[in-house]
C-alpha positions in Angstrom: 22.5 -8.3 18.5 19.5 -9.7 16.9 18.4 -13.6 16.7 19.1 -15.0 13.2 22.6 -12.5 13.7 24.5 -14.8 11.0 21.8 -14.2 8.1 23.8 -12.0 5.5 23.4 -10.4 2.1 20.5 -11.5 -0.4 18.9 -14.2 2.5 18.9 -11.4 4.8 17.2 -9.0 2.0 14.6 -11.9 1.4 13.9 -12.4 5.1 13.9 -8.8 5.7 10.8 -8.9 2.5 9.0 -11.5 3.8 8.3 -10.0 6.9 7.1 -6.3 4.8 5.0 -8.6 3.0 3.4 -9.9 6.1 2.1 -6.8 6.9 0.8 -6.2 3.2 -0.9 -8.8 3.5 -3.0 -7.6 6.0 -3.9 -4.4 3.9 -5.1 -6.5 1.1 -6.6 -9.4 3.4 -8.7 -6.6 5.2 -9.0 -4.5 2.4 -10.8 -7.6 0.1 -12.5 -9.2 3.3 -15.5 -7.0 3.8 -16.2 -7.2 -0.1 -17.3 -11.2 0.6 -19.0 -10.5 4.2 -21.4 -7.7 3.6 -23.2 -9.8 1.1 -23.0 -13.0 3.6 -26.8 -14.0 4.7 -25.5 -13.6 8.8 -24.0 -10.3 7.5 -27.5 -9.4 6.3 -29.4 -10.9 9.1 -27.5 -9.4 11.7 -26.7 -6.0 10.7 -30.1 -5.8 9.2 -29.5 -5.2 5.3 -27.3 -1.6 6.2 -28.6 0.7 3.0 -25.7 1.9 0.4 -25.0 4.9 2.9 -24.2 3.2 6.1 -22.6 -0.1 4.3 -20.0 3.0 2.5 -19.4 4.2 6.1 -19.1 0.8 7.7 -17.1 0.2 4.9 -14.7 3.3 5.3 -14.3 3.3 9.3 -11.0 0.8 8.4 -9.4 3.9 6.8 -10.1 6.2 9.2 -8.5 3.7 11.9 -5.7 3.2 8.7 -5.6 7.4 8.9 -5.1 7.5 12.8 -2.5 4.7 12.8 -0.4 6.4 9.7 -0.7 9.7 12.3 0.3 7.7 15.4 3.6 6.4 13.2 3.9 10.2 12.6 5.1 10.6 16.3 6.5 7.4 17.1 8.6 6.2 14.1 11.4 8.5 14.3 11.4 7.4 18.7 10.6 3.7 18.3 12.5 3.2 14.8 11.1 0.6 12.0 11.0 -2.7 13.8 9.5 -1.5 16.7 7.0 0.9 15.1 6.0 -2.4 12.9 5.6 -4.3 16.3 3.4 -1.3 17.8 1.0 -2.0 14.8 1.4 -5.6 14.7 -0.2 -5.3 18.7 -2.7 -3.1 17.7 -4.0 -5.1 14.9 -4.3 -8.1 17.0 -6.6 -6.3 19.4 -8.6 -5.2 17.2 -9.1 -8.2 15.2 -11.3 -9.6 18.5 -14.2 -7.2 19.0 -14.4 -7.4 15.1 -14.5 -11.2 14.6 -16.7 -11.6 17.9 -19.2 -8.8 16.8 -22.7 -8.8 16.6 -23.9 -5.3 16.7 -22.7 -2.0 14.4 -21.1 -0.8 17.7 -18.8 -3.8 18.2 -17.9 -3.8 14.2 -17.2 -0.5 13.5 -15.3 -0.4 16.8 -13.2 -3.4 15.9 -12.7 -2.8 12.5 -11.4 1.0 13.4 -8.9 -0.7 15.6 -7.4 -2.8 13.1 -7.0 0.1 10.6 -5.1 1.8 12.6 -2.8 -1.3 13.2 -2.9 -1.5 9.6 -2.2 2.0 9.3 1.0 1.9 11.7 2.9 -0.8 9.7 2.0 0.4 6.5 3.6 3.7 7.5 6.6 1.6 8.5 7.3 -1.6 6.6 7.8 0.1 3.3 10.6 2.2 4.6 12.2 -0.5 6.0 12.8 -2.1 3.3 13.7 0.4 1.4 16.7 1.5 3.4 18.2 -2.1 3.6 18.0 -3.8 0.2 20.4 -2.6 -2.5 19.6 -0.3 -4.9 20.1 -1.9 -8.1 17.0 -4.0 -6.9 14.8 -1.7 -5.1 12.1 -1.5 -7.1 11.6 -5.2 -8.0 11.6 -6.0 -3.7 9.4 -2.6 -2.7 6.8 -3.6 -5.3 7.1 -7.0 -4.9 6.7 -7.0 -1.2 3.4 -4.6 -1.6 2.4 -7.0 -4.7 3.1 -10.2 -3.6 1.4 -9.3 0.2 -1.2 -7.2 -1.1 -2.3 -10.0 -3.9 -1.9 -12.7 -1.2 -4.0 -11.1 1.0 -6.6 -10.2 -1.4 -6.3 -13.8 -2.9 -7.1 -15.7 0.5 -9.8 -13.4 1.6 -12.0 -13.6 -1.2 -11.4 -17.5 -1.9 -12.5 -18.0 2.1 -15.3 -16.3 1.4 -16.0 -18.3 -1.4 -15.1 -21.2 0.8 -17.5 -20.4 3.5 -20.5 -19.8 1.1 -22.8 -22.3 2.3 -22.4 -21.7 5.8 -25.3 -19.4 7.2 -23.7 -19.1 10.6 -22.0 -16.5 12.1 -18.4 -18.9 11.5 -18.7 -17.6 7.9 -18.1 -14.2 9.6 -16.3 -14.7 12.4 -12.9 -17.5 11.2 -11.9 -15.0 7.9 -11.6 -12.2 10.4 -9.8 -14.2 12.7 -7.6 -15.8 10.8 -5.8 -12.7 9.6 -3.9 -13.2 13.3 -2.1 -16.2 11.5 0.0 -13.1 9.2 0.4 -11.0 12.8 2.5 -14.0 14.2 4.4 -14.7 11.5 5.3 -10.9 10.8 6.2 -10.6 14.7 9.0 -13.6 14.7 10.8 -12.3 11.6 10.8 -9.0 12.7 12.2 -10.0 16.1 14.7 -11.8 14.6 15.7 -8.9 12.2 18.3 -5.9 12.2 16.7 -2.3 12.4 17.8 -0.1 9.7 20.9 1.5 9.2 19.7 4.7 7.9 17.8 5.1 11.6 20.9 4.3 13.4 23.0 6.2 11.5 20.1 9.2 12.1 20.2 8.2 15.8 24.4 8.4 16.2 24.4 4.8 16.5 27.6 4.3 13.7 28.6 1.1 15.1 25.3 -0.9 15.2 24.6 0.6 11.9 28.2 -0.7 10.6 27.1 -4.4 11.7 24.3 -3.9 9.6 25.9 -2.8 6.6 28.4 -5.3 7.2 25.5 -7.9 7.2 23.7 -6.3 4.4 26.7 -5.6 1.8 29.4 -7.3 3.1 32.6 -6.2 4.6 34.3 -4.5 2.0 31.7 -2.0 0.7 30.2 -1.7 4.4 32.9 1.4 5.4 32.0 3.2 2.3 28.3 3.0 2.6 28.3 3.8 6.4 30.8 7.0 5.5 27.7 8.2 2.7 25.0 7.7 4.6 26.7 9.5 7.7 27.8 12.6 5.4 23.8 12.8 4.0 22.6 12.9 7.2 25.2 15.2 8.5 24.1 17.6 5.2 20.7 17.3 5.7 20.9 18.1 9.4 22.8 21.4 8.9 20.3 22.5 6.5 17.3 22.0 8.7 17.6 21.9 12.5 14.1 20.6 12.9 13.0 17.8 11.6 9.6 19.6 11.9 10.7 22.2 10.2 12.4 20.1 7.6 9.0 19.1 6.6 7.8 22.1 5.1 11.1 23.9 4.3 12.3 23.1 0.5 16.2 24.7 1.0 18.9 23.5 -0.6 17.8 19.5 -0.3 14.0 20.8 -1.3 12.3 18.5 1.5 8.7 20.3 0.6 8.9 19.2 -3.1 10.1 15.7 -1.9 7.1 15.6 0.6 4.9 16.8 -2.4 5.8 14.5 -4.8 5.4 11.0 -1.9 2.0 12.7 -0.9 0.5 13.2 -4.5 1.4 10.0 -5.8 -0.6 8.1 -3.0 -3.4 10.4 -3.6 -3.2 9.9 -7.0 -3.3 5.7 -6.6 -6.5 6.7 -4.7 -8.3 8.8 -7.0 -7.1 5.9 -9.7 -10.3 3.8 -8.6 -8.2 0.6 -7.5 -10.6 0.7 -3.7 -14.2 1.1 -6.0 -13.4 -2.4 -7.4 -11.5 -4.4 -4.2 -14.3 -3.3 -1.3 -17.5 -3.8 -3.7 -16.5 -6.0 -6.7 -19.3 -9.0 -5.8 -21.7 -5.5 -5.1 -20.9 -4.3 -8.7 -21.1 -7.8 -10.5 -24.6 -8.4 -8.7 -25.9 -4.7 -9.9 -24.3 -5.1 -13.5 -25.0 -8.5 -14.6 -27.3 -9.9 -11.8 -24.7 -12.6 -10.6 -26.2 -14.0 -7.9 -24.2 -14.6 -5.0 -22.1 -17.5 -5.6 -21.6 -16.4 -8.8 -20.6 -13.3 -7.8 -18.0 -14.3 -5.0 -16.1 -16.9 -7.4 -16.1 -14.4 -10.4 -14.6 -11.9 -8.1 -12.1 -14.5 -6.6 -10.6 -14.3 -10.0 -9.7 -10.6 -9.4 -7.1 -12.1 -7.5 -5.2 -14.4 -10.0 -5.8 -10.8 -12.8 -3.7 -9.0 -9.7 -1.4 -11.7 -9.5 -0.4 -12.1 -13.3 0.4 -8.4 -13.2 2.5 -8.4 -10.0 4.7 -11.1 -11.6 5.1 -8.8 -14.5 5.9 -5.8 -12.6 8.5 -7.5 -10.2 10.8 -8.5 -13.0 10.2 -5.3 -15.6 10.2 -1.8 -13.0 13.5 -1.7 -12.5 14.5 -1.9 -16.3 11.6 0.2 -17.0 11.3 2.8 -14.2 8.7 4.0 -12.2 7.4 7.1 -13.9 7.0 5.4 -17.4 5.2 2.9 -15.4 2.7 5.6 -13.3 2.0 7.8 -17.0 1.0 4.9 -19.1 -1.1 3.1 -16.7 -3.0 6.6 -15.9 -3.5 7.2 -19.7 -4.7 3.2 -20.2 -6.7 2.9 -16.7 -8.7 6.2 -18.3 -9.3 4.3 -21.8 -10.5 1.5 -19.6 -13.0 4.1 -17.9 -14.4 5.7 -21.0 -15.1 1.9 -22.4 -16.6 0.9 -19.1 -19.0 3.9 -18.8 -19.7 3.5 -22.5 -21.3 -0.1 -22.1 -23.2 0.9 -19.2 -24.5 3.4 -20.3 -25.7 2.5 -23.4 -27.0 -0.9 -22.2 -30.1 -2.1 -23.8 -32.6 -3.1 -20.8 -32.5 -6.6 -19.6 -29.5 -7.3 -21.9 -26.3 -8.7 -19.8 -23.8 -9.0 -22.8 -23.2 -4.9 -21.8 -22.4 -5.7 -18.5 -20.4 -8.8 -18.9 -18.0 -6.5 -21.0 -18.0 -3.7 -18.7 -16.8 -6.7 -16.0 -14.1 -7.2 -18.5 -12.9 -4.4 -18.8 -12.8 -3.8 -15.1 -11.0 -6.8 -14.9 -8.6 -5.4 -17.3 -7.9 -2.2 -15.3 -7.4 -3.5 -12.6 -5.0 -5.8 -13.7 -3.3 -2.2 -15.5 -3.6 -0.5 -11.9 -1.7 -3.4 -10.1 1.0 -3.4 -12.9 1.2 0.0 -13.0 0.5 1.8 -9.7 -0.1 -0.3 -7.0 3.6 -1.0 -6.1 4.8 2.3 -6.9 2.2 4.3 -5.0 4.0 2.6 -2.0 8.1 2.7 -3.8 8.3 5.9 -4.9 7.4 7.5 -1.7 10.0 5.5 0.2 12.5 6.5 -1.9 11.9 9.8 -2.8 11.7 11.3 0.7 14.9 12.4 2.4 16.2 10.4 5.6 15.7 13.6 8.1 11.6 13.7 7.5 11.7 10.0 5.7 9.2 8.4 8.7 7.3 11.7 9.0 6.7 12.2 5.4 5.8 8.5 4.9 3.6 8.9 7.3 1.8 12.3 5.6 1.4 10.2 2.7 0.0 7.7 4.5 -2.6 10.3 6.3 -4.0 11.3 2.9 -3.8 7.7 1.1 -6.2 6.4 3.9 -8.4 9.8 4.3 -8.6 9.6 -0.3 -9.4 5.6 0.6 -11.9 6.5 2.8 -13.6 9.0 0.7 -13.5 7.0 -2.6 -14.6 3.8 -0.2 -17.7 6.1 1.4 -18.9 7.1 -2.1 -18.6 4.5 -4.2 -22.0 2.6 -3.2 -23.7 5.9 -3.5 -22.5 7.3 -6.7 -23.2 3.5 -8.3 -26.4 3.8 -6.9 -27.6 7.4 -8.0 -24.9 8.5 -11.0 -24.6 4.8 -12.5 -21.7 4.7 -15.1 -21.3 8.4 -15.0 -19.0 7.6 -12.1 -16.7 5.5 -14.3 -16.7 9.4 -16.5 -15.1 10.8 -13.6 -12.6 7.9 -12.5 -11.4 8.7 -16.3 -10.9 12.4 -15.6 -9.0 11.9 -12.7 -7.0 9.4 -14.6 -6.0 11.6 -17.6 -5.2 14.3 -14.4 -2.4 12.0 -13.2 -0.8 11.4 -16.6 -0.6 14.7 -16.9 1.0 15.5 -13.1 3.2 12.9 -13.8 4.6 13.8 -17.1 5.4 17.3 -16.3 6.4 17.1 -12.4 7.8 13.3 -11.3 11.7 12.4 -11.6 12.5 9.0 -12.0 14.0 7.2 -9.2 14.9 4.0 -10.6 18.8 2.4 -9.7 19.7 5.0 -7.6 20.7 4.5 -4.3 19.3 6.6 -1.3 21.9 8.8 -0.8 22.4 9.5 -5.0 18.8 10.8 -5.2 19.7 13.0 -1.6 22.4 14.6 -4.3 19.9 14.5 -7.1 17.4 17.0 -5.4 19.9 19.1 -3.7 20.5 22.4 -5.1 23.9 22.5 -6.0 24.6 18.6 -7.1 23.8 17.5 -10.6 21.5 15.3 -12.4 22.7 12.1 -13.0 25.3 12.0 -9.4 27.3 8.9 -9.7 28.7 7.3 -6.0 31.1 5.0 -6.4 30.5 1.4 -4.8 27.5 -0.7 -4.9 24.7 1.2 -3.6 22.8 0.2 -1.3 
C-alpha cells in the first residue's frame, strides 16, 4: 500500500489534484517561457536574431517532443498505469530541462527543448485521466478544469513574471535559472504521486478487484465502495465483450460507439487549438512590440498581466461548469472568441499610420479573448476528453487526442510569426472562421457530460441504454 495510506475522501481528492496540477503547470510554465526569452538580449546575441521562420520552428520543436510523448503514453499507459506513466514523463522532463537551460547553440536548444515536450507530453496524456477516474462525479468538472486552470495559469503566471524579473540581467542567468527552475514542479509532482493510490478504473481493467476496492474504500468511503467497485467491474466486463482488442476498440463504434467517443475527445482538442489560445501565450510580448511598439519592458510587464486576465477567468470557471455544463460553455465562447476576432482584425486593419490608439484596442481585445478562451475552453479541451472516452481505449484515446492537440499546437505555433508578419490582421479573419466552425460542431454533434459519473455516460452512449441513465449511489 501506498505512503500517505490513511488520506481518505475529499483530502485524498485535493492531494490527488495537486499533484495533476503539478504537471500543468509545466505545460503553461513551458508553454509561456519561450514568449519572455526569445526577446531576451543573450537570447538575441546568442542565437543570432533567428528570423520569424526559424524562431516559429524553434518555437514549435516543444510540440513535436509534446506529440512524441502523448504517442509514447499511447503504448505505455495501459502497461505502466497512471502514476507510473506520470513518473515516466516526470523523468523525461527533468533530462531534458538540462541540455535546454545549459544551451548555447540551436543544436543544444532545440534538442533540449524537444526532450521536455515529450515529458510534457507523457503526463499530459496521463494526469488528466487520473483524476478523472478518482474524484466524484458531482464535482468533476470543477477539479478537471481547475487542476488544468489553476496549473496552467500558475505556470504561465511565474514564467512570464521571471522574465519580467530577470529583465535587466544581460547574462546568460536570465536564460538559464527560468528554465531550470521548472525542476522545482518535477519534484514536487514526483513525492505526491509516490505517495498516491493508482486508479481504480486501471485496476479494475487489470483484474486487480481488491486493490481497486481499497481505493474506493479510500476514495468514497466504506459503504458506497462495494457498489461502485460492482459498476465499474460490470462496464468493463461490457465493454470487453464487445470489443476484444482494445486496438480494435479504437476504431470500432458497436454497441458502446468507441469511434464516435474517440471522435468527439479528438475534435475538441483540435478545436481548443484552432481557437488561437497558442498565437497569444508563445508571442504575446512579439505581438505587443509589432502592434503598439512596446518596447521591451513594456512589453514583458503588459503581457505578465495575461496571467492575472487567465486567472480571473479560471476562478470563474471552477465554481460555474458544473452548474453550467461543458457544451454551453465550448458554444458560447466559440461564438464570443469569433466576435473578439472580427473586432481585433477590424482595428488593425483599419489603423491610421503611426497612430497606437488602434492597437492598444486590438491589445484589449486580445486580452479579452483570452480571458473568454480560458473561461470557456481551456479546461474543457482537457475534461471532456477524460470523460467522454470509454475505460477499454480511455489511455489510448487520451493519448490520440493528445497526438493531434500537440501536432494543431505545433502548426498554429510555426505559423503564427509568419502569417503576423506577411497577412497582418487578416490572420485574426481566419482565427474568426475557425471560431464560428466550432460553434457550429458543437451545437449540432457534442452531448453534455456534466454530473454524470463514468460509468452513467458508458450507459449513455451504448446502444440499447437510454438518455438520461440514472445509477443509484453517489457516483464517483
Amino acid at each position: 500500500m501506498e505512503p500517505g495510506a490513511k488520506v481518505t475522501g475529499k483530502l485524498l481528492n485535493i492531494l490527488i489534484t495537486i499533484a495533476s496540477t503539478c504537471g500543468f503547470v509545466l505545460f503553461g510554465y513551458d508553454n509561456a517561457l519561450f514568449s519572455g526569452l526569445i526577446i531576451s538580449p543573450w537570447f538575441l546575441r546568442t542565437f543570432d536574431d533567428p528570423n520569424a521562420s526559424l524562431l516559429g520552428t524553434i518555437s514549435a520543436t516543444y510540440n513535436l517532443g509534446g506529440f512524441a510523448g502523448a504517442v509514447i503514453a499511447f503504448f505505455i499507459g495501459n502497461v505502466l498505469g497512471r502514476r507510473r506513466t506520470i513518473l515516466t514523463g516526470i523523468a523525461i522532463t527533468t533530462i531534458g530541462a538540462v541540455p535546454f537551460a545549459a544551451a548555447t547553440n540551436l543544436a543544444q536548444l532545440t534538442a533540449g527543448r524537444t526532450v521536455c515536450g515529450v515529458g510534457v507530453g507523457i503526463m499530459s496524456s496521463t494526469v488528466g485521466l487520473w483524476q478523472a477516474e478518482t474524484v466524484p462525479a458531482r464535482a468533476r468538472g470543477a477539479y478537471l478544469v481547475g487542476q488544468l486552470l489553476y496549473g496552467a495559469t500558475l505556470g504561465l503566471f511565474l514564467a512570464q513574471w521571471i522574465n519580467y524579473g530577470f529583465y535587466n540581467v544581460r547574462t546568460r542567468v536570465a536564460f538559464a535559472f527560468p528554465v531550470a527552475f521548472q525542476v522545482v514542479f518535477l519534484l514536487i509532482s514526483t513525492l505526491l504521486v509516490l505517495g498516491l493510490p493508482e486508479s481504480p478504473r486501471w485496476l479494475v481493467k487489470k483484474g486487480r478487484n481488491n486493490e481497486a476496492m481499497e481505493v474506493l474504500t479510500r476514495l468514497t468511503g466504506q459503504d458506497d465502495a462495494q457498489e461502485r467497485l460492482q459498476q465499474i467491474v460490470e462496464v468493463d466486463a461490457l465493454e470487453k465483450n464487445v470489443n476484444k482488442s482494445r486496438y480494435q476498440a479504437l476504431f470500432t463504434n458497436g454497441p458502446t460507439q468507441n469511434f464516435r467517443r474517440l471522435c468527439l475527445a479528438v475534435g475538441v482538442m483540435i478545436m481548443h487549438q484552432l481557437a488561437g489560445p497558442n498565437t497569444v501565450t508563445y508571442y504575446l510580448p512579439r505581438l505587443l512590440i509589432t502592434f503598439i511598439g512596446a518596447s521591451r519592458k513594456e512589453a514583458l510587464w503588459i503581457s505578465g498581466l495575461s496571467s492575472v486576465d487567465s486567472a480571473s477567468a479560471t476562478l470563474v470557471a471552477i465554481f460555474t461548469v458544473d452548474r453550467f455544463g461543458r457544451v454551453p460553455y465550448m458554444l458560447w465562447g466559440a461564438v464570443a472568441q469569433a466576435i473578439m476576432f472580427v473586432i481585433i482584425a477590424s482595428l488593425l486593419g483599419t489603423a491610421p499610420p503611426g497612430n497606437k490608439s488602434f492597437g492598444v484596442a486590438a491589445v484589449v481585445m486580445l486580452f479579452v479573448y483570452y480571458w473568454i478562451n480560458s473561461l470557456c475552453w481551456l479546461g474543457q479541451s482537457w475534461a471532456y476528453p477524460a470523460e467522454v472516452l470509454p475505460l477499454q481505449i480511455r489511455e489510448q484515446g487520451l493519448a490520440i487526442g493528445n497526438m493531434f492537440y500537440w501536432l494543431f499546437q505545433f502548426m498554429m505555433v510555426e505559423i503564427t510569426p509568419i502569417a503576423v508578419k506577411n497577412i497582418y490582421y487578416k490572420f485574426y479573419v481566419i482565427l474568426a472562421a475557425f471560431n464560428v466552425c466550432m460553434a457550429i460542431i458543437v451545437w449540432l454533434l457534442y452531448p453534455e457530460t456534466a454530473k454524470l459519473s463514468l460509468e452513467e455516460l458508458d450507459l449513455f452512449f451504448h446502444e440499447e441504454g437510454s438518455v438520461g441513465v440514472k445509477i443509484e449511489g453517489e457516483a464517483l
